[in-house]
C-alpha positions in Angstrom: 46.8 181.7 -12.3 45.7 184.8 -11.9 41.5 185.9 -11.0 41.0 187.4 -14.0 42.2 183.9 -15.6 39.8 182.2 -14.1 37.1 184.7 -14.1 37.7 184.9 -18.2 37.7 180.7 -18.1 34.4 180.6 -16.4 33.0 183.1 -18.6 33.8 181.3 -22.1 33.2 177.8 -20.6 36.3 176.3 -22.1 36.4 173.0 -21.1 39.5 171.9 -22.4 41.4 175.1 -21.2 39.3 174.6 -17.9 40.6 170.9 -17.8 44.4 171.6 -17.8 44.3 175.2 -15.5 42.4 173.1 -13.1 45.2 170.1 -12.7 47.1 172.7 -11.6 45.0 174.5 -9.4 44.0 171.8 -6.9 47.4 171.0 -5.8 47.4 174.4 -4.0 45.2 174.6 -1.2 44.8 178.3 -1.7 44.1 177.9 -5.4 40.8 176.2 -4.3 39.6 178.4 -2.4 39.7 180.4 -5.5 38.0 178.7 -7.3 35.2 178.6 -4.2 35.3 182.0 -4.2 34.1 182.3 -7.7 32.0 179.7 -7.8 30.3 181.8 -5.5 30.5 185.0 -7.8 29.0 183.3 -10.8 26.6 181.3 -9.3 27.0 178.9 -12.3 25.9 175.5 -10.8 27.4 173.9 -14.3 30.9 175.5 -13.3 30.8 173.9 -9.9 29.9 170.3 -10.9 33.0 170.6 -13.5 35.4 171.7 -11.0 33.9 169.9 -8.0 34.6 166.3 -10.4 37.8 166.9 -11.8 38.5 167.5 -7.8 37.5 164.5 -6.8 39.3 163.0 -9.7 42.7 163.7 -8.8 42.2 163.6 -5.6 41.7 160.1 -5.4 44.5 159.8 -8.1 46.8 161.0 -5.4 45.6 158.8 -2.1 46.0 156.2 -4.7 49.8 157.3 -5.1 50.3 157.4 -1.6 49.1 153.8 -0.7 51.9 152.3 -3.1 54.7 153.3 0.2 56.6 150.7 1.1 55.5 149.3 4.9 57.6 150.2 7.6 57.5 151.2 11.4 59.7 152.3 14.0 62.3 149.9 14.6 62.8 150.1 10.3 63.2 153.2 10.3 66.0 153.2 13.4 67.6 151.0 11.0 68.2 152.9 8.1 69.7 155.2 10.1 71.9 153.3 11.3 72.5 151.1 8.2 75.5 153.6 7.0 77.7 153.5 10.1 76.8 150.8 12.6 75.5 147.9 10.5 75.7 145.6 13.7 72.6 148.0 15.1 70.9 148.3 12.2 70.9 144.6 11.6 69.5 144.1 15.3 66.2 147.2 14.5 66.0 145.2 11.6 65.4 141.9 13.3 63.3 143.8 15.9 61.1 145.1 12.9 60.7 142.4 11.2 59.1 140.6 14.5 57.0 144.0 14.5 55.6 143.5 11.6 54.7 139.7 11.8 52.9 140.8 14.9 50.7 142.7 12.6 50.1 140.1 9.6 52.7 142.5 7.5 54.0 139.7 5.5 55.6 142.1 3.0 57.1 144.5 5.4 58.7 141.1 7.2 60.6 140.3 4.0 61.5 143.9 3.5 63.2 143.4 6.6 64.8 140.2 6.1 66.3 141.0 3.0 68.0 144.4 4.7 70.0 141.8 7.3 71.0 139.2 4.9 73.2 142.0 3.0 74.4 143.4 6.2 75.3 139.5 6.3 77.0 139.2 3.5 79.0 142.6 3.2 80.5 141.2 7.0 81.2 137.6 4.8 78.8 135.5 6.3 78.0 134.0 3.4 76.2 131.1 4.6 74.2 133.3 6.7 72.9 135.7 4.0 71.8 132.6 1.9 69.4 131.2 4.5 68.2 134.8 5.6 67.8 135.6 1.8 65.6 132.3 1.7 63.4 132.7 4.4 62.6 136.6 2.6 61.4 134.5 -0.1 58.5 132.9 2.1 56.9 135.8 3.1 56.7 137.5 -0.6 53.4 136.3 -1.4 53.0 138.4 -4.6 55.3 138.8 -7.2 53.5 141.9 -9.6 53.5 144.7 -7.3 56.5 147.0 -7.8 57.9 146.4 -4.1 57.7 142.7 -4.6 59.9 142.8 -7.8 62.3 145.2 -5.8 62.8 142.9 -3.2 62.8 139.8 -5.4 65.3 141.4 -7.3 67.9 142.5 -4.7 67.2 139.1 -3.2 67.8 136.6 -5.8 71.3 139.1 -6.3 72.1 138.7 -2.8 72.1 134.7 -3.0 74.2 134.8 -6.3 76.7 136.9 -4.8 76.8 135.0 -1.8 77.4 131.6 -3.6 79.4 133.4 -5.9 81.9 134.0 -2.7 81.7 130.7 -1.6 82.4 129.1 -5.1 79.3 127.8 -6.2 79.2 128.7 -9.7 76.4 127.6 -10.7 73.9 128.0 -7.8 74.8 131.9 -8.5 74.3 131.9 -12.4 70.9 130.4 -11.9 70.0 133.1 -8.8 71.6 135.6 -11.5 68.8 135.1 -13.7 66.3 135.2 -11.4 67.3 138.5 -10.6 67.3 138.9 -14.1 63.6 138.5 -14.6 62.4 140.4 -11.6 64.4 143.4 -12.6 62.6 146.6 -13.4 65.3 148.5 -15.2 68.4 147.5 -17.7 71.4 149.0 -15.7 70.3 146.3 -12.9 70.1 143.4 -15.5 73.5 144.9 -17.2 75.6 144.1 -13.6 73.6 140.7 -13.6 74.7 139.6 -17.1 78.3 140.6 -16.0 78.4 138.7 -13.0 77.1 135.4 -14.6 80.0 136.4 -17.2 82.3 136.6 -14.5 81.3 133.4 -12.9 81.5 130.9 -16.4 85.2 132.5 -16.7 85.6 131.4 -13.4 84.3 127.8 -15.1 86.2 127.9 -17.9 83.5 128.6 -20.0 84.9 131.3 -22.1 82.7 131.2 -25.4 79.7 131.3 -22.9 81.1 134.2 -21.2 81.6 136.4 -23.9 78.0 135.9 -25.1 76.9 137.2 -21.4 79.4 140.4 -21.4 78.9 141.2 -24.9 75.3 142.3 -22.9 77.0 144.1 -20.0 79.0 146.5 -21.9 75.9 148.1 -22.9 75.7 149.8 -19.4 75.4 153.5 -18.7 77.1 153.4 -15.4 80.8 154.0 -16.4 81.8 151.9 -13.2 79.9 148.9 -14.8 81.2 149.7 -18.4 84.8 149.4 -17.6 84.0 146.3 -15.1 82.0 144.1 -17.8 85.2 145.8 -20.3 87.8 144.0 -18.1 85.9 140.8 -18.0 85.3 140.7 -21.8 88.4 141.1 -22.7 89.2 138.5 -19.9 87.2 136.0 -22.0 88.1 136.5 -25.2 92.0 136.0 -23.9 91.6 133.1 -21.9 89.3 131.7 -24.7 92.3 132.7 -27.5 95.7 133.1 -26.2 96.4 134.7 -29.6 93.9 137.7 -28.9 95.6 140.8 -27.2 93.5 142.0 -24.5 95.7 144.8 -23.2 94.0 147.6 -25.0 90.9 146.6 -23.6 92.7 145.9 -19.7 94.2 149.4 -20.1 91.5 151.1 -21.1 88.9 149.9 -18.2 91.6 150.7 -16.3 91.7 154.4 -17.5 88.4 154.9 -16.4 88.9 153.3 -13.0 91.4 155.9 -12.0 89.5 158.3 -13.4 86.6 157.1 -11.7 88.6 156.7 -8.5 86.9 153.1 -8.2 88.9 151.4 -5.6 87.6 148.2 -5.9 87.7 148.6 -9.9 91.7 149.0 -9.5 92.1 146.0 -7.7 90.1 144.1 -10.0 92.4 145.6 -12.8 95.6 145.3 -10.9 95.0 141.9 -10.2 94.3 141.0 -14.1 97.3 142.7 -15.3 99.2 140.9 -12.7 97.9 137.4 -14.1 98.3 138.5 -17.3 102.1 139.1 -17.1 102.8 136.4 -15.0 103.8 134.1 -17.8 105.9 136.9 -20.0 107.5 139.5 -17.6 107.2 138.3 -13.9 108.8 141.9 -12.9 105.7 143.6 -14.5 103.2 140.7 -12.8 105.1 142.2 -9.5 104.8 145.4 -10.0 101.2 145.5 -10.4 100.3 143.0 -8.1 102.4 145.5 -5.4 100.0 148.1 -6.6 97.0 145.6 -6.2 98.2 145.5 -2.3 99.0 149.3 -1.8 95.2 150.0 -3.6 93.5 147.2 -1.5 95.3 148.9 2.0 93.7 152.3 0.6 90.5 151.1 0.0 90.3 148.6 3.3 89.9 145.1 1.4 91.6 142.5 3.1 90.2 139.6 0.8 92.1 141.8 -2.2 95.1 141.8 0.1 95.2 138.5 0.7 95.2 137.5 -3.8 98.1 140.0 -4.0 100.2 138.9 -1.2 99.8 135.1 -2.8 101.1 136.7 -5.8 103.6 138.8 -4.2 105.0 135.3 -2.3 105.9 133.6 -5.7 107.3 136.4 -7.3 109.5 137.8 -4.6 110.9 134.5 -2.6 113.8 136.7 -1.6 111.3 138.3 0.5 109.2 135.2 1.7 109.3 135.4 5.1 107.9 138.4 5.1 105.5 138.3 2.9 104.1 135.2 4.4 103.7 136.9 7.9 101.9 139.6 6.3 99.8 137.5 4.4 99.4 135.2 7.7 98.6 138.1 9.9 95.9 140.0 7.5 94.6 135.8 6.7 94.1 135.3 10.7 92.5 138.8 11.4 90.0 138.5 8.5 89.0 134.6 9.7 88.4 136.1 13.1 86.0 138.9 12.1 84.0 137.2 10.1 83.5 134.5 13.1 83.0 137.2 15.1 80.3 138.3 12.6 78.9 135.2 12.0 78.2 134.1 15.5 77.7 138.0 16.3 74.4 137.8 13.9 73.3 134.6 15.1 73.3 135.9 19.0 71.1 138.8 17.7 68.7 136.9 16.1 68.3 134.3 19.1 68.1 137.3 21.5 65.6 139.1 19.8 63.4 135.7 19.4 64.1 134.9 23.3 62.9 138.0 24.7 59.4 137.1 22.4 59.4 133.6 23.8 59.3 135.0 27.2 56.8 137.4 26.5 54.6 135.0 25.0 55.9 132.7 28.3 54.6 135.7 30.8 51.6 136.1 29.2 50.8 131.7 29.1 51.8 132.3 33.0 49.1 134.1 33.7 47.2 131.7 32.2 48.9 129.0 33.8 48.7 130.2 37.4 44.6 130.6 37.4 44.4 127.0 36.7 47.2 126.1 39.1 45.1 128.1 41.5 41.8 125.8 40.7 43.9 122.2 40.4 46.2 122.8 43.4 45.8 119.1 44.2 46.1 117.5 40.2 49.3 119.9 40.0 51.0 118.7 43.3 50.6 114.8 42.1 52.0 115.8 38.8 55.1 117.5 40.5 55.8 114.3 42.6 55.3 112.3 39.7 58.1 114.1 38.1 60.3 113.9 41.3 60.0 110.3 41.2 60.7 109.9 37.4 63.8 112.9 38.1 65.3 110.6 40.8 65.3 107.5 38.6 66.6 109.4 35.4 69.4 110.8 37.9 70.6 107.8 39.6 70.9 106.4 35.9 73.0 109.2 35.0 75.3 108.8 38.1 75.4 104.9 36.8 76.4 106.3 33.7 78.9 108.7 34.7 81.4 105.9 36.7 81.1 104.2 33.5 82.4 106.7 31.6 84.8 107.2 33.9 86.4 104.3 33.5 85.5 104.1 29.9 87.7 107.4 29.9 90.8 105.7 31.9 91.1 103.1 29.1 90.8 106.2 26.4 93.7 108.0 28.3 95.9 104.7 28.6 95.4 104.0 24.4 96.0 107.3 23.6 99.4 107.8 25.5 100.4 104.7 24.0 99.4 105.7 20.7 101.2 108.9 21.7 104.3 108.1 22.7 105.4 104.7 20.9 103.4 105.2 17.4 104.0 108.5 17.2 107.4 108.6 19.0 108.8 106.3 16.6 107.2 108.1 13.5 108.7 111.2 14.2 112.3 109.3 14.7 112.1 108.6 11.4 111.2 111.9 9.5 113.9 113.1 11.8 116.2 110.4 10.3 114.5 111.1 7.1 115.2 114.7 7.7 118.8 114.7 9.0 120.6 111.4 7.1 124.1 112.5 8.7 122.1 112.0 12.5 125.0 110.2 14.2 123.7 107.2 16.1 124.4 109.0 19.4 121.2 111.2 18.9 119.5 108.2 17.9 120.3 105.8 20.9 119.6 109.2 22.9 116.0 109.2 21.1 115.0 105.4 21.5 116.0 105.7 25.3 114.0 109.0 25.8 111.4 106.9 24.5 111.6 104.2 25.8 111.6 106.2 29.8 108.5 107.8 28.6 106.5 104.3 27.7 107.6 102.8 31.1 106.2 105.9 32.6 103.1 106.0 30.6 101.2 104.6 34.2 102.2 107.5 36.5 103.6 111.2 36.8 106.7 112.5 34.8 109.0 114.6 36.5 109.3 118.2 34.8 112.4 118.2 32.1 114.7 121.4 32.4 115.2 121.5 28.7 111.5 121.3 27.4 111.5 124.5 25.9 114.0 123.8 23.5 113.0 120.1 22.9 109.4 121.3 21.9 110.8 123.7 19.4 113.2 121.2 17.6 110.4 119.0 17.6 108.8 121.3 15.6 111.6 121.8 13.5 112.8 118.8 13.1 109.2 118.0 10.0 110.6 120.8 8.3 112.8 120.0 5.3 112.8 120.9 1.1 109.8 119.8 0.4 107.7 121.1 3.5 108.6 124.3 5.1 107.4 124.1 9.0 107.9 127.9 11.1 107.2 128.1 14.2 105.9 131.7 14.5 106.4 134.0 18.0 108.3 130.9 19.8 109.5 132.2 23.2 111.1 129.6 26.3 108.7 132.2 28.6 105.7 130.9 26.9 106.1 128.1 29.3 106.0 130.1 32.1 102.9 129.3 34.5 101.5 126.0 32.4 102.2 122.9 34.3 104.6 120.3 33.1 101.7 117.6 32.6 99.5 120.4 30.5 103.1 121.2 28.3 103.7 117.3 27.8 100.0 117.1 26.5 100.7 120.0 24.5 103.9 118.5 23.2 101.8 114.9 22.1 99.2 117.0 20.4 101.2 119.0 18.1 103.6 116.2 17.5 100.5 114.5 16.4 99.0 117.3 14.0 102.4 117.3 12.6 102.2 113.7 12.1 99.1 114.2 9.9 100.5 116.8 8.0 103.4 114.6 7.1 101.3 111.6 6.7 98.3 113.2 5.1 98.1 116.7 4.0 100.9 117.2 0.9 101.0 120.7 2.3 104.2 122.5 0.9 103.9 125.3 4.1 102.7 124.8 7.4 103.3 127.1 10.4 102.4 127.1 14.4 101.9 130.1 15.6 102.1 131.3 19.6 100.0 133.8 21.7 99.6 134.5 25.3 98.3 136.6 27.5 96.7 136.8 31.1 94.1 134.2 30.4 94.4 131.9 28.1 97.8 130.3 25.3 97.2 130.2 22.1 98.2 127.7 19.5 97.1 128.2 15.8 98.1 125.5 13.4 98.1 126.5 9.3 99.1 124.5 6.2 98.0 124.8 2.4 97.7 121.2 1.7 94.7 119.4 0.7 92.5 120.0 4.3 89.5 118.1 5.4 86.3 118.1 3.6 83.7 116.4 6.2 85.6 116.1 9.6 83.3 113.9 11.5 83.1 111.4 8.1 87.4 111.5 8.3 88.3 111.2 12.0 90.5 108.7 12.8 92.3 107.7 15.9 94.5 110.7 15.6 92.1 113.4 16.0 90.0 111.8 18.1 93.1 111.0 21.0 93.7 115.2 20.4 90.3 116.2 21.2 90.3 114.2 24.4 94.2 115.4 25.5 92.7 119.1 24.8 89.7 118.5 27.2 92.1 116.4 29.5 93.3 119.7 30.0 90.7 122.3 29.8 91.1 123.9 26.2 89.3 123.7 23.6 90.3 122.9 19.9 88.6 123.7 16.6 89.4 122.5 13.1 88.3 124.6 10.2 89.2 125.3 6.1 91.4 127.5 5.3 90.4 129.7 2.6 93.4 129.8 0.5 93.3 126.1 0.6 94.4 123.5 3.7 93.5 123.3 7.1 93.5 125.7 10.5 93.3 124.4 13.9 93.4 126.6 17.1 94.0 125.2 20.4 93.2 127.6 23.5 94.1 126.6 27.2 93.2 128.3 29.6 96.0 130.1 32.4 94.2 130.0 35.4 91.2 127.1 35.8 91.4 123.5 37.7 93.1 121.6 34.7 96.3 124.1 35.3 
């Protein structure tokens, strides 16, 4: 606006005209100074109450607009930075922040925080992680009106449905699904909601429900979202009608994937294609579910990778072997990240609140050491006091200890009966079972190798010269037509450096987990895989039979005799679920240490 604008507004006292030049004018700081300037030139004190008010008036509009930042502070903002690259860092200034601002009463900012590191959790697949993260954001949102509040709630609530949405739980992540629902401030957000909770009562079976759901999400502007709640529709209505032709549908979200580039949109499509064909032209269900594996390799999703390689393994049996050590290999490397991630997260978190405990410790010290200073005496009776009450609760524990000594003589005596006669004589029989033309030659051979093992079970075995190949046709020998065992990276060299008595323990452990899995697991495939290297040997059992649902509820005398033969020996052994259904246990001994 230009001074003889104003000058001419000032003149005519147009107050409307006055009103709208003006919301311009103060958002220059020149512009006022204008207006000042004229002021001065007319000397109209009417003029300057008019603009000095509408000054003030928006003004205080815009402090008002700048209080409604989100809170934050330095260690936050060191985390967005690094939230694109290095999530590990940006989860540990996020933890660091969070402390920052419950230093300061900042309840909001704390959750804004929190809710930052239980997605970091969940896009590294620790699942269980994000959920209790996600839950403990919830405490510190006190208020559930202002506009960060709902932001938060939102992406929170999303965070847990996804989460339990990985892990299975249906229906905990429909009812978190809705209350991101509610909290959500715009429909594109509530559109990928109603999608997921469509997605999840297919996954239920509960295809009528479903529809109702993604007959919602197909309203959503984002083409990416459009084709996925597309896919899933047609999905429903299919699975809910095996009469209904869903391919137009599949195809098209699929058209719009590729054109979209959407990586994790093909797989998605790939992978229903793949199910859909499976049942009417098993070389089409291959050839997409090959394309399923050669987009999830592009696009770096090893989950994905591991749905098409199960696919892959029924179709193509001519090429099992190698599908399964594929499938095996990506399997083990994705199990060991997210451990890695898991307890990766968890150090973090315990770090961060240790090096506040010892602040808060240092600064108690302080405290401490001016009333040492004043009760010297009271202090010193209170340290021998402790002494005396130390000694007792240590010459119990010594008591305690040659106890468990012999209590652990006894264990070791059961066990290697246990071992070597009940276990012995069951794996004479699958081998019977196994091999029905075994001359009885082998089998007198068997009975008398057990039988010098039982009458040795009280001292020292001497080292066999053919152990190598004995453990591996042990191994062998539980595989038949209806259970497939492989031993995976078996070398005689493997040997090399473990002593005799840690290889015979070795040999009674697995022959006992193999036991189970005849006995127990009605797993079709099971495999035992080898590694070694300068410190420790690896053993990793697999199988895709029915696992173990609470391990300390379902120990018997089995597992029990393992664990102590594994810390007999130094290792360590760890049972866990397989994803894809079954059980994994890893046994590590170490090279060098006392046991070996």
């Amino acid at each position: 606006m230009d001074r003889e604008a104003v000058d001419q507004l000032v003149e005519t006292q147009d107050k409307y005209l006055l009103l709208l030049q003006i919301h311009n004018l103060i958002s220059d700081r020149l512009h006022k100074s204008v207006l000042l300037f004229y002021f001065v030139k007319t000397k109209t004190m009417k003029n300057f109450l008019v603009i000095f008010t509408l000054f003030l008036i928006f003004s205080c509009k815009k402090e008002k607009q700048v209080n409604i930042n989100p809170p934050t502070n330095k260690y936050f903002e060191r985390a967005l930075i690094f939230k694109k690259n290095n999530s590990d860092s940006a989860f540990y200034y996020f933890n660091l922040s969070k402390n920052d601002f419950l230093e300061k009463n900042d309840s909001l900012g704390a959750a804004r925080a929190l809710v930052n590191m239980a997605l970091i959790q969940y896009n590294k697949g620790d699942f269980y992680g994000s959920i209790e993260t996600s839950l403990e954001t919830n405490k510190f949102l006190k208020s559930r009106n202002d506009i960060i509040s709902k932001k938060i709630f939102t992406s929170n609530y999303n965070n847990i449905a996804n989460a339990s949405n990985s892990l299975k739980n249906y229906d905990s992540a429909i009812v978190y699904y809705k209350k991101a629902i509610i909290n959500a401030n715009n429909n594109e957000a509530k559109y990928i909601c109603y999608n997921n909770i469509g997605a999840a009562l297919i996954n239920q079976e509960k295809y009528k429900l479903a529809q109702i759901y993604l007959k919602k999400a197909i309203y959503a502007d984002s083409t990416n979202n459009y084709s996925r709640a597309l896919n899933n529709f047609a999905k429903a209505k299919y699975f809910g009608d095996n009469n209904y032709n869903p391919l137009p549908e599949f195809y098209k979200a699929l058209e719009i994937r590729q054109k979209n580039n959407d990586g994790e949109g093909l797989n998605s499509s790939f992978e229903t294609l793949s199910t859909y064909y499976y049942d009417k032209d098993k070389k089409l269900s291959l050839e997409y579910a090959q394309k399923m594996l050669k987009e999830a390799i592009q696009n770096n999703s090893p989950d994905d990778q591991i749905t098409a390689l199960k696919r892959i393994i029924t179709l193509q049996p001519e090429k099992y072997l190698s599908n399964f050590n594929k499938f095996d290999s990506i399997n083990d490397n994705l199990q060991t990240t997210r451990n890695k991630h898991k307890s990766q997260f968890a150090m973090v978190r315990y770090d961060v609140e240790q090096k506040n405990a010892i602040n808060q410790k240092l600064t108690a010290d302080n405290r401490i050491e001016r009333i040492i200073r004043n009760v010297g005496i009271g202090s010193l009776s209170i340290l021998l006091i402790v002494g005396f009450f130390y000694y007792k609760k240590r010459k119990k524990g010594l008591e305690q200890e040659k106890e468990l000594e012999v209590k652990n003589t006894q264990i070791k005596m059961s066990k290697k009966v246990h071992d070597v006669v009940a276990n012995g004589l069951y794996h004479m029989m699958i081998d019977v079972q196994n091999n029905p033309e075994m001359d009885k030659t082998k089998i007198l051979n068997n009975i008398e190798k057990m039988y010098e093992e039982s009458r040795d079970i009280s001292h020292e075995n001497i080292a066999e010269k053919d152990f190598a190949q004995r453990f591996i046709n042990m191994i062998t020998s539980y595989s038949s037509e209806e259970v497939k065992v492989l031993p995976v990276s078996y070398k005689e060299s493997i040997w090399e450096n473990i002593p005799y008595n840690t290889q015979l323990e070795l040999y009674y452990i697995i022959r006992e987990i193999l036991v189970n899995m005849k006995k127990h697991s009605k797993a079709q495939r099971a495999s035992v895989k080898f590694e070694k290297n300068d410190k420790n040997l690896t053993i990793r059992y697999t199988d895709n039979g029915v696992g173990i649902d609470d391990l300390e509820q379902q120990k018997g005398t089995g597992i029990h005799n393992t664990e102590n033969r594994i810390e007999s020996i130094g290792g360590d052994i760890t049972f866990e679920k397989n994803p894809t259904g079954g059980l994994i246990i890893e046994i590590t001994i170490p090279i060098q240490s006392k046991y070996v």
